[in-house]
C-alpha positions in Angstrom: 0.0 0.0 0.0 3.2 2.3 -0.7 1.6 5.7 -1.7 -1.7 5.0 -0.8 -3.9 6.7 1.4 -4.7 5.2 5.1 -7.2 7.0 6.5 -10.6 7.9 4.6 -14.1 9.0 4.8 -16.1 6.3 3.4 -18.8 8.7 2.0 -15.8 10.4 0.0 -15.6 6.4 -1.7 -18.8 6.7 -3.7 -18.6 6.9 -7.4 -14.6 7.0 -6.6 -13.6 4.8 -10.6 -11.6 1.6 -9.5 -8.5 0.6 -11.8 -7.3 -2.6 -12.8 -3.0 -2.0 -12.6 -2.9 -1.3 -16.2 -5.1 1.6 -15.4 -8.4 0.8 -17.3 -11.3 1.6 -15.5 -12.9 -1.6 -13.6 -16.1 0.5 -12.3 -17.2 2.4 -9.6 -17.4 1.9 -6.1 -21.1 1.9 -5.0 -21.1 0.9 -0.9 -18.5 -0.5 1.4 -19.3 -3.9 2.8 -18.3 -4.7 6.6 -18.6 -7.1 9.5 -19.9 -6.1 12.5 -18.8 -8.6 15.9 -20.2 -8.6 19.2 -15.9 -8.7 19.8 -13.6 -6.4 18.2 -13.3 -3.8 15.6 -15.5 -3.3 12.8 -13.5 -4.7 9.7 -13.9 -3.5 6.7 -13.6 -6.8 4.0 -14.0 -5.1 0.7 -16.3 -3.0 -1.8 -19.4 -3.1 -3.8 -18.3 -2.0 -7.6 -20.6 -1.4 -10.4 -19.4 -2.4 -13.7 -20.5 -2.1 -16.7 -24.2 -3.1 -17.3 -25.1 -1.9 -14.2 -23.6 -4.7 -12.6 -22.9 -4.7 -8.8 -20.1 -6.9 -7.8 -18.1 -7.9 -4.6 -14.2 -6.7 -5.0 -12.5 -7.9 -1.6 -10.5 -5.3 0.1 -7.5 -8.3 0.0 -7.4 -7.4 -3.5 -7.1 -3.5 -3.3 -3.8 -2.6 -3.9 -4.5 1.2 -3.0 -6.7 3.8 -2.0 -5.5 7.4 -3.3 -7.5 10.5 -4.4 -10.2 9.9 -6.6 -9.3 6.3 -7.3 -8.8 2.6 -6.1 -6.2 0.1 -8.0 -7.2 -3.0 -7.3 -5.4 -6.3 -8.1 -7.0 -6.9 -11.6 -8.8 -10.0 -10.3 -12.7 -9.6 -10.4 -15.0 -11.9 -10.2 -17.9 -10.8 -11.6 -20.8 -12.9 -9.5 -23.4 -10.1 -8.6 -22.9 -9.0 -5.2 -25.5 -10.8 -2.6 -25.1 -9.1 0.7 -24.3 -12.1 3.8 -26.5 -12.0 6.8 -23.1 -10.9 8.8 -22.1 -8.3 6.4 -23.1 -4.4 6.7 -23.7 -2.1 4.3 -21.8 0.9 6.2 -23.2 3.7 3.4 -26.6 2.1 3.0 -26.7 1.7 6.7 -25.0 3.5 8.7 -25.1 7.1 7.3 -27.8 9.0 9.0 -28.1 6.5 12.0 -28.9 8.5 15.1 -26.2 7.0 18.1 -26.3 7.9 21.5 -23.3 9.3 23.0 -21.3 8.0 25.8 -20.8 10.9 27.6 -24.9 11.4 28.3 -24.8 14.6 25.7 -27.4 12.9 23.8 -27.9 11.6 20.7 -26.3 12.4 17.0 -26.8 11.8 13.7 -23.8 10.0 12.1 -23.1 11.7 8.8 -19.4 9.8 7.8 -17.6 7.1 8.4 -13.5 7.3 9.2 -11.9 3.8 7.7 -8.3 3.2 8.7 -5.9 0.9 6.9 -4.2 -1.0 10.5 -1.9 -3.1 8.3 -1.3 -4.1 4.6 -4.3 -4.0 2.9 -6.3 -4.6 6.3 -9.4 -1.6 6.8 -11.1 -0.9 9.8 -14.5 1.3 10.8 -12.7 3.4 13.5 -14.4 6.8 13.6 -17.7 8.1 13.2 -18.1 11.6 12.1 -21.5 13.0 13.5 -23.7 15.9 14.4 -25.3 16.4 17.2 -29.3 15.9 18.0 -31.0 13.4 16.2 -31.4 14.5 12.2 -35.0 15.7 10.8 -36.4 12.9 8.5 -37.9 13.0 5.0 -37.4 16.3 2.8 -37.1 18.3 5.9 -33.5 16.6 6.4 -32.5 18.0 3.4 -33.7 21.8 3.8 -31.6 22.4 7.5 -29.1 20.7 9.5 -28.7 21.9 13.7 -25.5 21.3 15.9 -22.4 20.9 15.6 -20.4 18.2 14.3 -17.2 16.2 15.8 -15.1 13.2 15.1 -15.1 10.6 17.9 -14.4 6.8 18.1 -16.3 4.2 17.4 -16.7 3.0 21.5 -17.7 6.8 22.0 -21.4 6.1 21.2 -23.8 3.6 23.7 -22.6 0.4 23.0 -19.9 0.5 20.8 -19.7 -1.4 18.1 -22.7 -3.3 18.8 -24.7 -0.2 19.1 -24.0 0.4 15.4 -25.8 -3.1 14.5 -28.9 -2.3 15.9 -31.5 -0.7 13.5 -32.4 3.1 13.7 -36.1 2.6 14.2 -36.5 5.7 12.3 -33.4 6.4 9.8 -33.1 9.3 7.6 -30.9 9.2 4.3 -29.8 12.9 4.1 -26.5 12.0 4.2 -27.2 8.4 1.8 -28.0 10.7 -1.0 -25.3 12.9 -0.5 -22.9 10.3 -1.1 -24.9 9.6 -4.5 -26.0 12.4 -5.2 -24.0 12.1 -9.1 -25.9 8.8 -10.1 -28.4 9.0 -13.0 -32.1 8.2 -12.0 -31.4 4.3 -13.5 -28.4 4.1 -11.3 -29.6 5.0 -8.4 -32.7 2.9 -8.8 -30.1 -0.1 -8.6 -29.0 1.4 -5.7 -32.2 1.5 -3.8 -33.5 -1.4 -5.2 -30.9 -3.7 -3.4 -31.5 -1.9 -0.1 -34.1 -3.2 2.2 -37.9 -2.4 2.3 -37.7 -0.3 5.4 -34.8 1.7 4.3 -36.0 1.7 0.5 -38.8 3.6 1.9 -36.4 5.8 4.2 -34.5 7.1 1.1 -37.9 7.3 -1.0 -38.9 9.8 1.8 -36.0 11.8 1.4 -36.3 12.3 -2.4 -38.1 15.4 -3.7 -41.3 14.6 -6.1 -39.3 14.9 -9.5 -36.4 12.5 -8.8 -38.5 10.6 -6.9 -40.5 10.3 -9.6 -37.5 9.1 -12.4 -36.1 6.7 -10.1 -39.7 5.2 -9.6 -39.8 4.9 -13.9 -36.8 2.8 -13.4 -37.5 0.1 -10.6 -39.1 -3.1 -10.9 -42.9 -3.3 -10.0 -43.0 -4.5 -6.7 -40.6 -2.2 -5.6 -42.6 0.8 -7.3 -45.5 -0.4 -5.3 -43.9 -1.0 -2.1 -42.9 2.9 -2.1 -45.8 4.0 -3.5 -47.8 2.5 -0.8 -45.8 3.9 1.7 -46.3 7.5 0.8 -48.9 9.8 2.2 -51.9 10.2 -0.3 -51.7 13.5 -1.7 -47.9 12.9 -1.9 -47.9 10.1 -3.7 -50.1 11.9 -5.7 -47.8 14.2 -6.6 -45.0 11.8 -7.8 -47.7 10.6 -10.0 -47.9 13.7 -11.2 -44.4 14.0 -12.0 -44.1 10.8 -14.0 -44.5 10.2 -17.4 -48.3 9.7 -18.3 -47.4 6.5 -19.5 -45.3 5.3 -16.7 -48.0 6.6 -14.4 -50.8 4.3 -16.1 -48.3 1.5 -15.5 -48.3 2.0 -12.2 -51.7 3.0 -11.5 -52.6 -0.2 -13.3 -51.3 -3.0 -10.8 -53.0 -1.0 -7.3 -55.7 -2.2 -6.3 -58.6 -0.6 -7.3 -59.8 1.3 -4.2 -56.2 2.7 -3.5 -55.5 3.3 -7.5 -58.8 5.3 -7.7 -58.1 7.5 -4.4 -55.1 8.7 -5.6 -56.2 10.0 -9.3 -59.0 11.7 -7.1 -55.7 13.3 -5.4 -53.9 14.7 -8.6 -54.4 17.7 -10.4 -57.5 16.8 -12.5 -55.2 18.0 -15.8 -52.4 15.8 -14.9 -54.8 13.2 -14.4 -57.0 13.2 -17.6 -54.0 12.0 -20.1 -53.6 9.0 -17.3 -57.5 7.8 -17.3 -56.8 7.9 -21.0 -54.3 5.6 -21.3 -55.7 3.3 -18.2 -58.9 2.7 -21.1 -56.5 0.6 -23.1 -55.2 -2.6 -23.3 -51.5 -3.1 -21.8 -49.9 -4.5 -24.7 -51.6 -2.5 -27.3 -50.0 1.0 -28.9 -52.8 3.1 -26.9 -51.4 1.1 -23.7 -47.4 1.7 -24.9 -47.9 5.4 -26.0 -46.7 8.1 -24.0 -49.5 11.3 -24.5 -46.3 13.6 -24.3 -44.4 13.9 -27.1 -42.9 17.2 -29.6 -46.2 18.3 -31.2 -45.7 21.7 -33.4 -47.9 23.3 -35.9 -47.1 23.6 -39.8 -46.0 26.8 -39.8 -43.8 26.0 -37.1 -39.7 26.1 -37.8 -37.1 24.3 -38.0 -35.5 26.1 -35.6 -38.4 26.4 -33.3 -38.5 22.7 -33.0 -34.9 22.3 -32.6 -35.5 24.3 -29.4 -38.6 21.7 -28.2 -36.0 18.9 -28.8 -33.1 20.2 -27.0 -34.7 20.3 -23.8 -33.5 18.5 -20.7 -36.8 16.5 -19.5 -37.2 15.1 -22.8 -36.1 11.4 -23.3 -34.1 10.4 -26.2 -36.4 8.8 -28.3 -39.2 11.6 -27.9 -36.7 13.9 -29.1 -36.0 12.3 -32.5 -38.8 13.3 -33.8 -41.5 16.0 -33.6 -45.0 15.3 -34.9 -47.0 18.0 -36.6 -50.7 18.6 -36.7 -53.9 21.3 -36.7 -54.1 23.1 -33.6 -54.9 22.1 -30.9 -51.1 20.9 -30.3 -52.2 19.1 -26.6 -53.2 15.4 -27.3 -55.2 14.4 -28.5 -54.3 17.2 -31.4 -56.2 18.6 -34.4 -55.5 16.5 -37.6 -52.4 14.8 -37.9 -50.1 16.0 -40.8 -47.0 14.0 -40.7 -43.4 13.7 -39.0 -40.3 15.8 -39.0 -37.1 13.6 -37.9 -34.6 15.1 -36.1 -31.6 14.3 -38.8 -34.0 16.3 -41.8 -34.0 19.5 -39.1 -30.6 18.9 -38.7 -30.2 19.5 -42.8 -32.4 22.5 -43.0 -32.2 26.1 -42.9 -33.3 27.5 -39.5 -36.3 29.4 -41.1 -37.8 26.6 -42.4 -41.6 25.8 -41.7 -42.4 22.2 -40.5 -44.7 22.1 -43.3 -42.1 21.6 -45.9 -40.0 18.6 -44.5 -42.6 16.0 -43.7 -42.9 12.3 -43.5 -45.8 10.4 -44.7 -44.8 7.7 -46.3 -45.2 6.0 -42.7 -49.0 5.2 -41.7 -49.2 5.8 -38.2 -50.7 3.4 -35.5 -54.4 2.9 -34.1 -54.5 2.6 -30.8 -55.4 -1.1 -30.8 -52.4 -2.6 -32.4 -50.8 -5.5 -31.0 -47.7 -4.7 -29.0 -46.4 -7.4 -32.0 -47.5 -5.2 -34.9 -46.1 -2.2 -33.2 -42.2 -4.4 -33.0 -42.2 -4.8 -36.3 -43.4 -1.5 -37.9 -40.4 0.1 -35.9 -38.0 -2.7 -36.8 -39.3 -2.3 -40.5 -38.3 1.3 -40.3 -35.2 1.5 -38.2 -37.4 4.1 -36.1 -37.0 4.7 -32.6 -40.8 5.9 -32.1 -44.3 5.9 -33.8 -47.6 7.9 -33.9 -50.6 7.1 -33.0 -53.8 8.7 -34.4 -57.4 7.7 -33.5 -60.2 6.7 -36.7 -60.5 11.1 -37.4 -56.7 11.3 -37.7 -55.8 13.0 -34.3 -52.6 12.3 -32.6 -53.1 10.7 -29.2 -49.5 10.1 -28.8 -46.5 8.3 -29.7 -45.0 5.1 -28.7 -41.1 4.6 -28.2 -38.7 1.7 -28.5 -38.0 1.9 -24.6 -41.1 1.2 -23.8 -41.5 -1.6 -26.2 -38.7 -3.1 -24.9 -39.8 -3.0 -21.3 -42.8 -4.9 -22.8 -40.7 -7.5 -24.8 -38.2 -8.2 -21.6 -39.1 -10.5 -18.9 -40.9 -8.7 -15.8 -37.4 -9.8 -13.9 -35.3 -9.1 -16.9 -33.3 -5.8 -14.1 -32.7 -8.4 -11.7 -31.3 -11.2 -15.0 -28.1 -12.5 -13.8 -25.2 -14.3 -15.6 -24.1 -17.9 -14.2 -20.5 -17.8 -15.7 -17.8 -16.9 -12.8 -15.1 -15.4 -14.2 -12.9 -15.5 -11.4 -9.7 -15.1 -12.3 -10.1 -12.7 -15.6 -8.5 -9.4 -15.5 -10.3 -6.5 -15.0 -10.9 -4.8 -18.3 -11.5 -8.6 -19.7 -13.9 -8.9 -16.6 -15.7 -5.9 -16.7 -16.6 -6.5 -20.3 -14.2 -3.3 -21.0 
């Protein structure tokens, strides 16, 4: 460990790129995994790296080689078996930040906000410090907006119980200090984060999020887990997530509560965030009017090129929405007046800024009724090499668009996020094992 750092913050760890020792990028360190005794320290046995496809795997901390400034070098040996956490291991990120402790000296309790990691010999990491601030942290969204007390650095035996007081769950844990450490991951990242957490502090770190990201990680999670949060949220709050979702995602959801609950919380949302939901909740699951998302880039005829360049560039708006901007009468909300055709992003791309929409559209494509297959709508995109479709009720208005991402959700297995691979490819070097 010549060089290397030994003493860290293990919230400064997350998202820190690991290295295989010819210096191409293994992953990225999600959580650090250790093993708390009724005897002894807290040692820390090695890290949880995400690799590429959003793999999570188990790299022992035998095999890190060192621990510097925005990097680990590890060995080069991976094995690439998706982490499964051991009833003796702990999660210290997932699970420890934002644990309120009681100190030993009767001053109360604290909020612990970092762990200090030592290295006590070659390649050897303990759990020696907790960094913490006083009084007990407010949950939820409140936990974000204000922090009270000061903070200090003190042992591990400085809190009731020592080490063994850290084992027993927070009744009531916040996950201020969780996201923090995360705050960099992309919506389907961090869904793979929560999703391997437990139920109770899944819905911990769900009460911490504000609406909107609460909302994109919920897009990306399996069912049950969408459910499971969902369920857990105060109405009108839930509600607003809802709100926040796209329509389609939304009428996904909606879908698989029971009724009761599913219609008490549509009563709850804004009634104009609600209508494009009821609307796609009348069709068939695996039918375009069931696929479609009631959202995409509508402009009128007169519209231009560079107009519509400025719809498409916009943040919120997903990839495959933003290839392509459908044109029609006024009104432009779905569903529209009369649907004229499609502009595709690469024919803006070509055209002078001035442009009208008018002039560059595509009809040789017949857009979709609302009550074809989930097959017929595969093949039309495959047919086309198109990453989305219109489609227009029997007068020709455009009710929305469907989108190869949501096709493919259809086509994959319900457990296709949670797939694993049976090969063990112990033994592979990094780059070979990380599929690099």
């Amino acid at each position: 460990m010549t060089g290397s750092t030994t003493r860290l913050f293990a919230a400064r760890l997350a998202g820190t790129s690991v290295f295989d020792p010819q210096g191409d990028q293994v992953g990225r360190v999600r959580d650090v995994v250790g093993m708390i005794r009724a005897r002894g320290p807290v040692r820390v046995i090695g890290l949880v790296v995400e690799v590429p496809g959003r793999r999570r795997v188990f790299v022992p901390m035998t095999r890190v080689t060192s621990i510097d400034t925005g990097q680990v070098i590890t060995t080069g040996l991976v094995n690439m078996r998706r982490f499964e956490q051991r009833g003796t291991e702990t999660l210290l990120l997932a699970e420890l930040l934002d644990r309120t402790v009681e100190l030993a000296d009767g001053s109360g309790p604290a909020t612990i906000e970092d762990l200090g990691l030592d290295a006590v010999r070659s390649r050897d990491w303990q759990l020696t410090r907790l960094f913490v601030r006083r009084g007990t942290a407010p949950r939820g969204l409140a936990g974000r907006l204000r922090r009270r007390g000061d903070t200090l650095t003190i042992d591990v035996d400085a809190v009731v119980g020592g080490v063994l007081g850290l084992a027993s769950p927070d009744a009531d844990q916040g996950a201020t200090n969780l996201l923090a450490a995360f705050e960099e991951l992309k919506p389907t990242d961090l869904a793979e984060v929560i999703h391997e957490l437990t139920p109770k502090r899944r819905r911990e770190v769900a009460a911490a999020l504000d609406d909107e990201r609460l909302a994109d990680v919920l897009e990306e999670l399996p069912e049950d887990d969408q459910i499971e949060i969902l369920s857990a949220l105060e109405g009108g709050r839930a509600a607003h997530v809802l709100e926040e979702m796209q329509p389609d995602d939304a009428a996904d959801l909606i879908s698989e509560l029971p009724a009761e609950q599913a219609e008490r919380l549509m009563a709850l949302m804004d009634p104009e965030e609600a209508e494009p939901v009821r609307r796609l909740l009348a069709y068939d699951d695996y039918t375009a009017g069931g696929l479609m998302t009631t959202d995409p880039v509508v402009l009128a005829p007169d519209a231009t090129v560079a107009e519509a360049l400025a719809h498409v560039r916009r943040s919120e708006l997903n990839v495959p929405l933003a290839t392509a901007v459908y044109v029609c009468r006024p009104p432009l909300e779905t569903p529209t007046g009369r649907y004229l055709g499609t502009a595709h992003l690469q024919r803006l791309l070509r055209e002078p800024p001035q442009t009208a929409l008018g002039q560059l559209l595509d009809n040789d494509i017949d857009p979709l009724a609302p009550d074809e297959t989930l097959q017929a709508v595969t093949r039309q995109l495959a047919a086309y090499n198109l990453v989305s479709l219109p489609v227009v009720d029997e007068d020709g208005h455009l009710l929305g668009a469907v989108t190869a991402d949501d096709v493919l959700d259809h086509l994959l297995p319900e457990d296709w996020r949670d797939a694993d691979e049976d090969d063990d490819l112990e033994g592979t070097s990094g780059k070979e094992a990380a599929g690099a």
